[in-house]
C-alpha angles and dihedrals in degrees: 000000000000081000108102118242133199108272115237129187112250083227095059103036107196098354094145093226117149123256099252098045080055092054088037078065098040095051082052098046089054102044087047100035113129118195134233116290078237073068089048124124096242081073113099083209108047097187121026103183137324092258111047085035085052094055095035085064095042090048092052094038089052088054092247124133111249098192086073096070099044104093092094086077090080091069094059111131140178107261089201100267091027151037113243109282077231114207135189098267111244091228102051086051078054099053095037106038105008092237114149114217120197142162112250124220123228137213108134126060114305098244087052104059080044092049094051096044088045084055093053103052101266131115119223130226116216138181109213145156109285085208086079095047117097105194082068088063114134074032117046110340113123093341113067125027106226135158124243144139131268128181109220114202093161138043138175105185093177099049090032102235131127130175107215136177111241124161115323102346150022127267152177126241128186154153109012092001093063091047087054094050105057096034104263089131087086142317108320111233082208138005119246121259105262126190121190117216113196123177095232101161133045109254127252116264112250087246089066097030080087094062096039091054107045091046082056082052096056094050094049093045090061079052096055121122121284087234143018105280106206083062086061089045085052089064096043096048084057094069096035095054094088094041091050089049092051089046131093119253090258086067096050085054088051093042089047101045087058101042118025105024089047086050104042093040094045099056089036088059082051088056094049097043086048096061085046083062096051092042089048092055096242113113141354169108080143104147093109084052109044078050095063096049084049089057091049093059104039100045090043085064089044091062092039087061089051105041084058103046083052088050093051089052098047088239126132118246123187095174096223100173100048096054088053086057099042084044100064101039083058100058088046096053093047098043078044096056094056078068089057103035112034105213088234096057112129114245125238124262113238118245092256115154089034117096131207118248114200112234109242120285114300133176120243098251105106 
């Protein structure tokens, strides 16, 4: 596996093409890629997590419908010092698109194991350093080492280049970035955490894609929290207020993306899957709860504003009056679902049997 092989774009399996018509596409792909309308400007959270915004953009990039596989968002819950980091579910990208998600051992260079999946058609799933990431600069790039996930469809070991999927958007790394990346600035004390993702079974049909979510409705819905979490966050508020007064505003930026931002863009993602599922004629009425979703992410980002405000001045906030508000529109939207997803509704078989065939060669212009 340490011989180089001839890079090929995941969406254009064996299509013989060089390697720099491959990174002529990718450069164009970049400079022309337009995000998810979940990435849209009408969203009050423009970005959720890398995760779940990682998915959101393959997804859409695969031609497959994301809204369908949202109906995991109505589990999310408060862990005590944190919301839920809420991720796609492997199994649900299994029953709607056929799509096999597992993690992938290493124990050759990283770029290598990513070469050789690339080759075969899979896109790879990485944690790296954002400091090596350019499309963080003004944020983390070159200023700040963080964690976070990147799809790679494209690699280039010997020039050093890759085009990954991180966040909103698609992007080119190279040179030392790409060193940094995949740990040739020095001896790594642990290899990063990789997921292979391989398009095994042939998607649903967006005729079927209804059924199957609201029977993965159902099934999460059953999974949702004992009681209302942001009841739970309002008591622990409570306790962190003083510690988030006597922090630096670096800890307030920490405390907020755990809490309020997984809070406000989860249930944001529900209101929007939600009206899916009303275009789509299959279910509704759904505008009280839409509402209430609405509610969540606007006033999330309410109390965000406040709580730092709060933080910059060294003064305790405990954001009362929004969580009155986030409260209630909680309990609506979840005594609202069962409407929607009746507890009893038979879940959906996964694919399995059919494979997935790849369309014929395509550049990555899309």
């Amino acid at each position: 596996m340490g011989t180089s092989m001839s890079s090929i774009l995941l969406d254009a399996p064996g299509n013989g093409a060089s390697l720099e018509d491959i990174f002529t596409d990718i450069r164009h792909r970049v400079r022309h890629y337009r995000p998810h309308a979940l990435h849209g400007p009408q969203m009050v959270w423009k970005q959720t997590n890398c995760y779940v915004d990682l998915w959101i953009e393959v997804l859409g990039w695969w031609g497959l419908n994301p809204y369908a596989a949202l109906p995991f968002t109505i589990t999310l819950d408060f862990e005590g010092d944190q919301f839920s980091f809420f991720k796609f579910p492997f199994e649900d990208l299994e029953t709607l698109y056929g799509i096999v998600v597992q993690e992938h051992a290493i124990f050759e260079p990283v770029d290598v194991h990513v070469e050789h999946q690339v080759a075969r058609g899979n896109l790879m799933l990485v944690e790296v350093d954002a400091w090596y990431l350019p499309d963080t600069r003004g944020n983390s790039y070159q200023s700040e080492h963080t964690k976070t996930t990147i799809g790679i469809d494209a690699i280039d070991r010997e020039r050093r280049r890759v085009g990954y999927f991180h966040n909103s958007g698609y992007y080119l790394a190279e040179g030392v970035d790409y060193d940094g990346l995949f740990g040739k600035h020095g001896p790594a004390h642990l290899v990063p955490y990789v997921e292979r993702a391989k398009r095994q079974f042939k998607p649903l049909e967006e005729r079927e894609l209804c059924d199957a979510s609201l029977a993965l409705l159902a099934r999460h819905l059953k999974r949702r929290p004992a009681s209302n979490p942001i009841a739970a966050f309002r008591e622990q508020l409570a306790r962190d207020a003083k510690t988030i007064a006597s922090q630096p505003i670096s800890y307030f930026h920490a405390y907020s993306f755990n809490t309020l931002r997984q809070l406000g863009a989860n249930f944001e993602l529900f209101g929007r899957y939600l009206r899916w599922l009303e275009a789509s004629g299959c279910g509704g009425p759904i505008d009280t709860l839409v509402a209430a979703c609405d509610t969540i992410a606007s006033e999330a980002m309410v109390l965000e504003f406040r709580l730092a405000r709060a933080s910059a001045r060294g003064k305790e906030e405990r954001g009362e009056s929004s969580l009155d508000i986030l409260e209630r529109a909680h309990a609506s939207l979840i005594d609202g679902v069962a409407r929607i997803a009746p507890p009893g509704r038979v879940e959906p078989n996964p694919p399995f049997g059919t494979l997935y065939v790849p369309p014929r060669p395509v550049t990555a212009v899309r």
